[in-house]
C-alpha positions in Angstrom: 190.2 -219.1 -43.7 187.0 -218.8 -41.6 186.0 -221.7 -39.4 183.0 -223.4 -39.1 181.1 -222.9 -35.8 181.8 -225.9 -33.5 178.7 -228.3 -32.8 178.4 -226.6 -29.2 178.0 -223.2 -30.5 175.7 -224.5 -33.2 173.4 -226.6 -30.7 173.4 -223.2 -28.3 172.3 -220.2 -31.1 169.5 -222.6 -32.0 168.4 -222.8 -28.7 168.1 -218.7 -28.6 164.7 -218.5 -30.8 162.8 -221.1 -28.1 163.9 -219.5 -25.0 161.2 -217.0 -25.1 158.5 -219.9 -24.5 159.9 -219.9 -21.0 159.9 -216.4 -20.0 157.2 -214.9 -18.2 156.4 -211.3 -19.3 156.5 -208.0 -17.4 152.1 -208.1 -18.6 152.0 -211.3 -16.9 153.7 -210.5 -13.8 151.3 -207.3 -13.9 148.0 -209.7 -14.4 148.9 -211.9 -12.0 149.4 -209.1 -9.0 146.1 -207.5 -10.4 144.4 -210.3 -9.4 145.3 -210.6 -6.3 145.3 -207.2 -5.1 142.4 -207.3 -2.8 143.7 -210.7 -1.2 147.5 -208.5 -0.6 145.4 -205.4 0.8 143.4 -207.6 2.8 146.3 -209.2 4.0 147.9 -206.1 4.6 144.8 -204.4 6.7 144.3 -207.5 8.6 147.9 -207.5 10.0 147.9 -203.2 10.5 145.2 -204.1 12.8 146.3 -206.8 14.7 149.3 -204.9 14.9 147.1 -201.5 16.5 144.9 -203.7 19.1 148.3 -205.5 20.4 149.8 -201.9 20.9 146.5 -201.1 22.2 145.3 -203.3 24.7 148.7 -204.9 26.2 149.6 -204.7 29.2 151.9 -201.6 29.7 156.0 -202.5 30.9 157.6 -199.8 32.8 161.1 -199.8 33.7 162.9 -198.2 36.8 166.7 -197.5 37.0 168.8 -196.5 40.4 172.3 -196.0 41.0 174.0 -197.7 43.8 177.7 -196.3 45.3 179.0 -199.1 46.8 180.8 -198.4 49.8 185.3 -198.4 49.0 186.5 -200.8 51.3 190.5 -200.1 51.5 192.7 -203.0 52.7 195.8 -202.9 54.7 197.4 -205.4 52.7 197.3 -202.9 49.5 199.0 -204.5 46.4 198.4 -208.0 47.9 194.8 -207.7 47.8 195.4 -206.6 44.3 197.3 -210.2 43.6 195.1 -212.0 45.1 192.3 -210.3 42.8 194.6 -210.8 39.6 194.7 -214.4 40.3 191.2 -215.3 41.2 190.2 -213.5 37.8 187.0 -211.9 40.2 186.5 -208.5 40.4 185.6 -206.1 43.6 182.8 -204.8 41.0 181.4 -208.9 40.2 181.7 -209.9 44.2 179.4 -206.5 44.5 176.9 -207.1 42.1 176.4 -210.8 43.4 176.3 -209.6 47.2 173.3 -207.3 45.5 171.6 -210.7 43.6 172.2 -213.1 46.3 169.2 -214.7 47.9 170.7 -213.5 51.6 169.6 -209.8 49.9 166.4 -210.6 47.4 165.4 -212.5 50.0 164.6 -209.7 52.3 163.1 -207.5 49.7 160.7 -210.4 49.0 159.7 -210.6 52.7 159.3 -207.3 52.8 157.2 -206.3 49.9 155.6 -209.3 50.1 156.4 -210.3 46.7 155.5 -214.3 47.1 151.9 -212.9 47.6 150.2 -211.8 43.9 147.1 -209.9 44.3 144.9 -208.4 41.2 141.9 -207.1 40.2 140.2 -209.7 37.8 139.3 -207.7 35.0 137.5 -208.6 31.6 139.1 -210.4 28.8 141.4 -208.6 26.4 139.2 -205.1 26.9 139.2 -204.9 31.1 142.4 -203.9 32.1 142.7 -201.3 29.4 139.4 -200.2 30.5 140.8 -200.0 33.7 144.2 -198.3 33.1 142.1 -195.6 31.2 139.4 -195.2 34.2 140.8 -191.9 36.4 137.2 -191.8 38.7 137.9 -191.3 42.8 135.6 -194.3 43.3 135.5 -197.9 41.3 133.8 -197.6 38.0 130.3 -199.4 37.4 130.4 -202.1 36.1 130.0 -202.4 32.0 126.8 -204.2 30.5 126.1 -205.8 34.3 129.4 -207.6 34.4 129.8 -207.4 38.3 131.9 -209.7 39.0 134.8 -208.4 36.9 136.4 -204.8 37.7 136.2 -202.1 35.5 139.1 -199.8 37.2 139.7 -198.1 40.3 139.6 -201.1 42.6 142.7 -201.9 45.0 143.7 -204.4 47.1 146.7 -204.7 49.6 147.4 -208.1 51.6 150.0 -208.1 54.1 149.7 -212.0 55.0 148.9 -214.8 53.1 150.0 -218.2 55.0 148.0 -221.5 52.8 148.8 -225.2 53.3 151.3 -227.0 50.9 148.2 -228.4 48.5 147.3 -224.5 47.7 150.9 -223.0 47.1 150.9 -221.8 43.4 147.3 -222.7 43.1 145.0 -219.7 41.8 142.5 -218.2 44.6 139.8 -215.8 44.4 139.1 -212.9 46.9 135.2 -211.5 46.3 134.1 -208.3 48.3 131.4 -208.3 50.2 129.5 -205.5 51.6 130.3 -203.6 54.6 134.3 -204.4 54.6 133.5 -208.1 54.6 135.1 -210.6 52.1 135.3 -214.0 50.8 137.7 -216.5 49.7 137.4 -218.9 47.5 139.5 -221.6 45.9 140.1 -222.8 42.2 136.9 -224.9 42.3 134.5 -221.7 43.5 134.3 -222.9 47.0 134.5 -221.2 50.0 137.9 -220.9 52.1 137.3 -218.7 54.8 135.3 -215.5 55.3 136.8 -212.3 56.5 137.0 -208.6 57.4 139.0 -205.7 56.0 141.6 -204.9 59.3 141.5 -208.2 61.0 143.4 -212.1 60.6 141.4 -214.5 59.1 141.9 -218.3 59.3 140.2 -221.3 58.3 141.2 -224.6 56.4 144.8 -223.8 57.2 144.7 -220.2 55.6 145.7 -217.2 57.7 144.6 -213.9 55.3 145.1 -210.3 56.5 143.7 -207.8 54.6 144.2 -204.5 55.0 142.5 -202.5 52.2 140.1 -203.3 49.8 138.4 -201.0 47.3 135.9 -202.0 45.1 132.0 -203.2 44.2 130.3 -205.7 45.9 130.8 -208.8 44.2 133.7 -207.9 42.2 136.6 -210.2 42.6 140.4 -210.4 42.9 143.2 -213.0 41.9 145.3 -214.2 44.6 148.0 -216.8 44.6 151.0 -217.5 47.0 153.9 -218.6 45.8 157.0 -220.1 47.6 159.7 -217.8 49.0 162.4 -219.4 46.9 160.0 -219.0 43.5 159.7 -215.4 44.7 163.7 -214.9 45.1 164.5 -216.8 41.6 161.5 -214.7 39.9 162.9 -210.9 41.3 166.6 -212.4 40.5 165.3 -213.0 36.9 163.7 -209.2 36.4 166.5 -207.3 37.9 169.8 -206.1 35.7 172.8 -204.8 37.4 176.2 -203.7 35.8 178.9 -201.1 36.9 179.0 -198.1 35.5 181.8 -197.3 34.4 185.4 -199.1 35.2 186.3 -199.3 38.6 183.8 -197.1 39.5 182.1 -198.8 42.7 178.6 -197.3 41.0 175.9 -199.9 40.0 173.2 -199.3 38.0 170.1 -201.1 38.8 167.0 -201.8 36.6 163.9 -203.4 36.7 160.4 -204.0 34.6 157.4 -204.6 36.2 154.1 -204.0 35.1 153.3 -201.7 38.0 155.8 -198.7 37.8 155.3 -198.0 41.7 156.2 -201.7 42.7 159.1 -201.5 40.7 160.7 -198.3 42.3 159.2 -200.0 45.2 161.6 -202.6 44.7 164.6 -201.2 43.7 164.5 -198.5 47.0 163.9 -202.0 49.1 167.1 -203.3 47.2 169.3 -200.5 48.2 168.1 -200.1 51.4 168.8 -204.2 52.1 172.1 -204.0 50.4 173.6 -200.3 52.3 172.4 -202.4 55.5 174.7 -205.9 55.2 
């Protein structure tokens, strides 16, 4: 005996024939993409492009690695030096590498290097700086369509003192060459600081600047800020990686970015040097 189909079943196969009212066709699909192909290649270009001038004109990060042997300190008291480190939980390798971090060490490296003092060329917008990277010229480049004021590449400055009053710590100044190895400084608002020369202390309105080299036009100018020693210490602490290499090795391996790949060796020498000395 054959059953009839149930009233489910029945309501389902008549629903087959209308479900093709709702599908959208492989034709369609095709239209639709058809017309808006040049908005997808547009799209496409537009972010290929972006993509090329980011890689193009950003600012370079280099990265500098050195290995540290950290000197084996034996103890007398042999495996009780080995409790007492089984029970703390800390290693000789983890006391080492924060004896390398510690402010008692970045500290010095910041005083020496002068690292709360930032000094730059102020180059143009987006374009300067990789105009300037690119420049390989024995003397500063002229400047491009009159822009004086900015630098174009080849310009250096090196300050080894930078002493301001509270109100101007972390505030932007501006250093502008002057002829014959004079200069000028000026604060956020454009007005004159102090005046000085290339070689000798200058002070005025609580600012003691020494300058001892400076490379460029007449009239081109240079960011400055001084920032506090401990913003200086926290800042290196930030940048620089250390891990042992290796288990129970007593050999650190030491890296840091920086935009300038001399600074950063710079850096990491002053580091070992600091650390080989406590």
């Amino acid at each position: 005996m054959t059953e009839a189909p149930s009233s489910t079943s029945q309501r389902f196969i008549e629903a087959l024939p209308g479900m093709g009212e709702d599908e959208i066709s492989l034709m369609e699909i095709m239209a639709t993409l058809r017309e808006g192909l040049w908005t997808i290649i547009g799209i496409t270009v537009c972010v290929l492009l972006l993509a090329g001038a980011y890689a193009l004109f950003a600012t370079p990060i280099y990265q500098a690695d050195a290995l540290l042997q950290a000197e084996n300190k034996t103890s007398s008291l042999g495996s009780l030096s080995e409790l007492d480190t089984l029970l703390s939980g800390e290693t000789p390798a983890a006391t080492e590498i924060e004896i390398i971090r510690s402010r008692a060490v970045q500290g010095k490296v910041v005083e020496k290097l002068h690292l709360d003092i930032q000094a730059s060329p102020h180059y143009f917008p987006v374009i300067g700086d990789w105009m300037a990277r690119r420049y390989s010229g024995k003397t500063p480049a002229q400047p491009l369509l009159g822009l004086k004021s900015f630098a174009w590449g080849g310009e250096r400055v090196r300050i080894h003192r930078l002493e301001v009053p509270q109100a101007l710590l972390g505030q932007p100044l501006t250093l502008v060459a002057q002829a014959s190895n004079h200069y000028r400084l000026l604060d956020e608002e454009g007005e004159m600081l102090l005046e000085g020369q290339i070689g000798r202390v200058a002070e005025g309105h609580g600012i003691s600047l020494y300058v001892s080299e400076l490379i460029a036009r007449t009239g081109t100018r240079f960011d400055l800020k001084k920032t506090g020693w401990l913003t200086a210490v926290k800042t290196l602490q930030k940048t620089l990686k250390v891990s042992e290499k290796g288990k129970k090795t007593g050999v650190f391996l030491l890296t840091l970015e920086d935009p300038d790949a001399d600074r950063a060796v710079a850096i990491l020498n002053a580091i070992a040097n600091v650390y080989l000395r406590q």
